[in-house]
N, C-alpha and C positions, 0 to 999 in steps of 0.2 A: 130445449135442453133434454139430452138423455136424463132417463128417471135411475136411479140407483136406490141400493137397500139404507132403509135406516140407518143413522149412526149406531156404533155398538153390535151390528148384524152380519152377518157372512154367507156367503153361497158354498156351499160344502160341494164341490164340483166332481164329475167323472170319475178323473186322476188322484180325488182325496178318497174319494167312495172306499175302495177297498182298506184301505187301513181302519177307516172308523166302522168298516163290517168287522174285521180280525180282529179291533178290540173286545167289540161286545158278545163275540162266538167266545173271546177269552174268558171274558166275564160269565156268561152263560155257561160256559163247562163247569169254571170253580163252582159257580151255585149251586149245580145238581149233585155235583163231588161232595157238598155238604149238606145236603137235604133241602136248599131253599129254593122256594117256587115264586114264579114271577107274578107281580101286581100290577096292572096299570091303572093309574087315576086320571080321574080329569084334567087336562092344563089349565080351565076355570075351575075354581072354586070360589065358596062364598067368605069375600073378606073377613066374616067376625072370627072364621077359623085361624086363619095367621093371626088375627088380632089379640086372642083367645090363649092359640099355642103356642105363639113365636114369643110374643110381649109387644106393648104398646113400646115399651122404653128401648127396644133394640134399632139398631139404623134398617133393619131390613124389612121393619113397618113404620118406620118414622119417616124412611127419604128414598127407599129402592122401590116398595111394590105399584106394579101397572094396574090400579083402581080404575075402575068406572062402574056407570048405573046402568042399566042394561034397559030394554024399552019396559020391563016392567018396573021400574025402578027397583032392580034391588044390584045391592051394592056385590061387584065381583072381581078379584083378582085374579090375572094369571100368575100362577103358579111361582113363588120364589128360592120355595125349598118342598121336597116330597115327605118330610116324615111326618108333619102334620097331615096332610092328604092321607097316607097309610093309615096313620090311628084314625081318624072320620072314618075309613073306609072300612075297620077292622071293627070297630063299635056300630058301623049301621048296619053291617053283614053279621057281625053276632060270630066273629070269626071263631074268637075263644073258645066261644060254644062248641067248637067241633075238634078242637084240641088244644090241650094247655099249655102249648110252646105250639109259636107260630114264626115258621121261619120264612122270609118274605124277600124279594130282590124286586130292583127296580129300574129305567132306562130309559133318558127320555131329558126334552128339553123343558129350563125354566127358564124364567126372566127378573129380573134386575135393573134398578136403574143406576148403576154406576157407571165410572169414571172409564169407558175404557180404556185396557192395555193389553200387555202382551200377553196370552194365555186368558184371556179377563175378557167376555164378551157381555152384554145387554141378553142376547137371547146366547145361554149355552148351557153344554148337556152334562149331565152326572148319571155315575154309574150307581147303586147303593144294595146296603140290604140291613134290613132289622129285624132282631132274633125278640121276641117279646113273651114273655111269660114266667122267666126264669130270672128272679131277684142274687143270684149268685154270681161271684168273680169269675169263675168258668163261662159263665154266657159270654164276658168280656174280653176272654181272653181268644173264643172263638170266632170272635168277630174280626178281633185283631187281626188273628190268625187266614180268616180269609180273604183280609184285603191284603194281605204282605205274600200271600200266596198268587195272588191275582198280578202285581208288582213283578213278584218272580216271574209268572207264567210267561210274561207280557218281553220279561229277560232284560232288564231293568236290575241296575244295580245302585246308581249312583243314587243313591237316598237313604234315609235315616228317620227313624221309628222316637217322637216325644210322646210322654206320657205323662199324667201326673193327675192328684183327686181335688174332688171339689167336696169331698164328703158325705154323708149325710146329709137329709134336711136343718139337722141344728148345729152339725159342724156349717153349712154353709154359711148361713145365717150369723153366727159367730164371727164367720173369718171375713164376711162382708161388712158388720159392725167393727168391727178393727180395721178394716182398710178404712171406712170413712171418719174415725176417729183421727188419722194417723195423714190423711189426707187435706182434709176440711183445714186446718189451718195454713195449708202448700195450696190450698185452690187459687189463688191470684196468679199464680204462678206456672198452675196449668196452659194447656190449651185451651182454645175454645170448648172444643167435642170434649175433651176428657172434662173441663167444668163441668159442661152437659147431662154427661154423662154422671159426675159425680152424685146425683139424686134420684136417674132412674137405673141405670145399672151399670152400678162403680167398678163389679168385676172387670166388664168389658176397659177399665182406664190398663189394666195389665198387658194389654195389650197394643197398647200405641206405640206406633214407627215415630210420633213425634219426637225430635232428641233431645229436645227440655224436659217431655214428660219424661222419657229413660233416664235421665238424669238425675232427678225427681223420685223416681221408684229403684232407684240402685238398694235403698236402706228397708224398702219396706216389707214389713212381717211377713214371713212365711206362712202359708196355708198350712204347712203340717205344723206349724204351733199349738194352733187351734184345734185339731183333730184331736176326735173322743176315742175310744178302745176301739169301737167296732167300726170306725171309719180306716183307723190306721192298719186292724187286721185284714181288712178287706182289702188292701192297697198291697200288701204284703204279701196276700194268696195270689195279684194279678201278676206283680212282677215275678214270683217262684215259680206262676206256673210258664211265663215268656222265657224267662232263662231254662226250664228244662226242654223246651221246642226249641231250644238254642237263635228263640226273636232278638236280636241286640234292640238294646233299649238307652234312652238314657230318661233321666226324670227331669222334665222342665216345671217349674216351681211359678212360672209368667204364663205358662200353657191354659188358657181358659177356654170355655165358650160362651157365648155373648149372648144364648138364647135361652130361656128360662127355664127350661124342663128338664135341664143338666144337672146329675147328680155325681158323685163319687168319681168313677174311672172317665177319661177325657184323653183319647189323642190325635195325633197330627202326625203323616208321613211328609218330608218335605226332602227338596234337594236345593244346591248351592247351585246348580247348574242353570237356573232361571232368571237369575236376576233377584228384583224386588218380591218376586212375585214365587215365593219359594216352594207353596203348599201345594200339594197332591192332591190331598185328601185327610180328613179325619171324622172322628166323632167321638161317642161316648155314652154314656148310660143319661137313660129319663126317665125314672120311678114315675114324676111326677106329670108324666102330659097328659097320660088318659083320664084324670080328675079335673085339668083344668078344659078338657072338651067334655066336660060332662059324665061322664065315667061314676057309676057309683062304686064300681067296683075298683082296687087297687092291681094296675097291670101295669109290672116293671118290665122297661126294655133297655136295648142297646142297640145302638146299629153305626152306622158311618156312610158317606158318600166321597166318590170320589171324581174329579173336573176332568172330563175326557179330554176338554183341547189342552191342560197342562201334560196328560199325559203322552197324547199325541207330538205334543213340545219336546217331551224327553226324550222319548223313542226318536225322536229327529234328531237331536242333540247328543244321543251315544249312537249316531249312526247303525240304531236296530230296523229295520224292516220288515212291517208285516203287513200282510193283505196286499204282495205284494200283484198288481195288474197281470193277465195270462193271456194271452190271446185267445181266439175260437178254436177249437178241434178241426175245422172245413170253412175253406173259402171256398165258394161255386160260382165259376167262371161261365157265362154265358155269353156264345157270341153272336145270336143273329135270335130271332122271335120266336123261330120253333124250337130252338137249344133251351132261351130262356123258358120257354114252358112246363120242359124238363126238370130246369134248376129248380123251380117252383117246388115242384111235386116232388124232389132228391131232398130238399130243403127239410120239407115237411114233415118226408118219416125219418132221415136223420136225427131231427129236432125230437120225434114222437121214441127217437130210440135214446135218447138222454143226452145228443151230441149237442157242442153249441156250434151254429154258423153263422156265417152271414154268407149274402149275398149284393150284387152289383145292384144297383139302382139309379145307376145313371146313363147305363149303357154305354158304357166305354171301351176304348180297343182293349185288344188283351194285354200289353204292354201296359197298359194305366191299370186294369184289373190285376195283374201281379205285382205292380207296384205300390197299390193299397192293399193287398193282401199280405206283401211283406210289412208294410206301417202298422197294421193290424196284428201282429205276430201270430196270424195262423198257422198251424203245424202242420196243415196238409190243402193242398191247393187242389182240386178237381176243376176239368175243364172240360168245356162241351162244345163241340163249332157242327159246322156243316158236315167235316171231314169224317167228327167223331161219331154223328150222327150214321152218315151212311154205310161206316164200318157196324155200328153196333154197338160203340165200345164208349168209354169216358176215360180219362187219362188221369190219373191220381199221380202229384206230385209231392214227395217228401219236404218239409223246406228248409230242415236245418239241414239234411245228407245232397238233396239234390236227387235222388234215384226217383225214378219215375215207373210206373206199371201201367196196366189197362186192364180194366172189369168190363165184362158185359153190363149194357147199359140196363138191362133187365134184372140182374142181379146185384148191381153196383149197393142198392141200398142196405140188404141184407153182408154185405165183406166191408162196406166202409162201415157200417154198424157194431162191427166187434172190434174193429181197428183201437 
């Protein structure tokens, strides 16, 4: 039996190649357009850090990450989310140390063990970037601001910008003790997960597609109940300053995140155009992660990621195209062994002069050679036989006009080289 890719896995082929290059040249321009410079981490890292930063109580150490023991026995995951990996990586490099705002971008695949679906893979890639240093709504606001600029870039419309806070540390705290006050006598009545949930992290029940738990939570208190002065003013400078960059926003009041080091501002870009499966991308502020990896020091961030096969989804779905396939600048026809020798050596300083070619390799008549030259959408066909040999010359063919010339075969490389 033929062998095939894991479930949940994809071969990201030839014909896909190019769009998932234009998205991340997209991503790469906004980043530099705002100061942030690229990080790569490891795709293993050492379990206790997702254990550490994510939470033992979230489903994405409870039932998604790819664990094992390695020959020396120590415990290692591949990778489920990158912003843990960044703070590791920013606390063992002593990054702060060299400036106190650290703007960072990210690119690159993780893994999961979910359910797949459409947009939703086992191994798939996100784009991201985290601004750390800066405990102010402005950090939050330009974060925002460069994913929704990224969205634009990419020419992308059909989506919508939630936002909404988790407070402070003792607004959270508060407004998590009142959801489990306000729940705990409805827990029969839950789901399973959201029961589950109710003891190690009940925020995450605001967020169930279940339609008994929506049901269920149609009545339940509002987070801005709970907020104290400085959580509510803080809320208040994010959205003042999204309406003067004229961001449309609206405030979801259900909008959570489910992993522990989330504080105050929290969002999500999503479109209707997907199905189930609605989100983009979001994120949010975490005062709190650099202390729970050890951190003696207090380093507030924000950052966001964003699901490149969602967005790759969308851009199919408003019929935008990018990265779209080009053909070669030179297809070099060779018809007999000593032409081909030629092509060889045309080939080579072309290629040495920035040109892209190819060439035959199968040795085929010239009818089969311009009929994979036109499959190939090269823009200019050169051909070489016996004939063209004993004039001297090589025959450069246009292939969208048809017009044809001839260069000396001696100079051919230096006049197809400015072409």
């Amino acid at each position: 039996m033929q062998i095939q890719y894991p479930k949940g896995m994809q071969d990201i082929l030839p014909s896909q190649t190019g769009m998932w290059q234009a998205l991340e040249d997209i991503c790469r321009s906004a980043s530099a357009r705002y100061g942030y410079r690229e990080i790569r981490t490891p795709i293993l890292e050492k379990t206790e850090l997702f254990v550490r930063g994510v939470g033992e109580g979230t489903d994405i150490v409870g039932k998604e990450m790819y664990s094992f023991r390695d020959q020396g026995d120590e415990a290692l995951t591949l990778r489920p989310e990158l912003t843990a990996g960044v703070a590791r990586a920013v606390l063992q490099h002593n990054l702060m140390e060299l400036s106190g705002t650290q703007r960072l971008w990210y690119y690159g695949p993780l893994f999961r063990h979910e359910r797949p679906q459409k947009g939703r893979y086992r191994q798939f890639y996100q784009y991201g970037a985290e601004l750390l240093g800066s405990p102010y709504p402005e950090s939050d606001v330009e974060v925002i601001q460069l994913a929704y600029d990224i969205l634009r870039g990419l020419g992308l419309s059909e989506f919508s910008l939630k936002i909404n806070t988790l407070g402070n540390a003792a607004s959270r705290q508060a407004y998590r003790d009142t959801l489990v006050s306000f729940l705990t006598p409805l827990a029969d009545k839950l789901s399973a997960e959201s029961r589950n949930r109710l003891g190690k992290n009940p925020l995450r029940i605001l967020d169930s597609k279940d339609p008994g738990d929506r049901e269920l939570l149609a009545d339940v208190p509002r987070f801005g109940d709970v907020l104290d002065e400085e959580s509510r003013s803080y809320f208040a400078a994010v959205q003042d300053m999204l309406t003067a960059l004229d961001i449309s926003f609206v405030v979801s009041d259900k909008l959570v995140r489910g992993l522990d080091y989330y504080s105050h501002t929290v969002f999500e870009f999503s479109t209707d155009k997907l199905g189930a499966q609605d989100a983009l991308g979001g994120g949010g502020r975490y005062d709190g992660l650099f202390e729970q990896l050890g951190s003696k020091k207090k380093i507030p961030g924000v950052g966001f990621a964003a699901g490149v096969e969602r967005l790759l989804l969308l851009l199919q779905e408003e019929h935008l195209a990018i990265g779209k396939e080009q053909g070669p600048d030179f297809y070099l026809v060779g018809l007999d062994d000593e032409s081909r020798a030629i092509v060889i050596k045309l080939a080579r300083d072309l290629r040495l002069a920035g040109k892209s070619v190819l060439t035959d390799l199968q040795r085929r008549s010239l009818k089969a050679q311009m009929k994979e030259a036109d499959k190939a959408q090269a823009l200019t066909v050169v051909i070489i036989g016996e004939a063209e040999r004993v004039a001297g010359i090589v025959r450069v063919r246009n292939m969208a006009t048809g017009e044809q010339v001839e260069y000396s075969i001696d100079t051919a490389a230096v006049q197809l080289g400015q072409l």
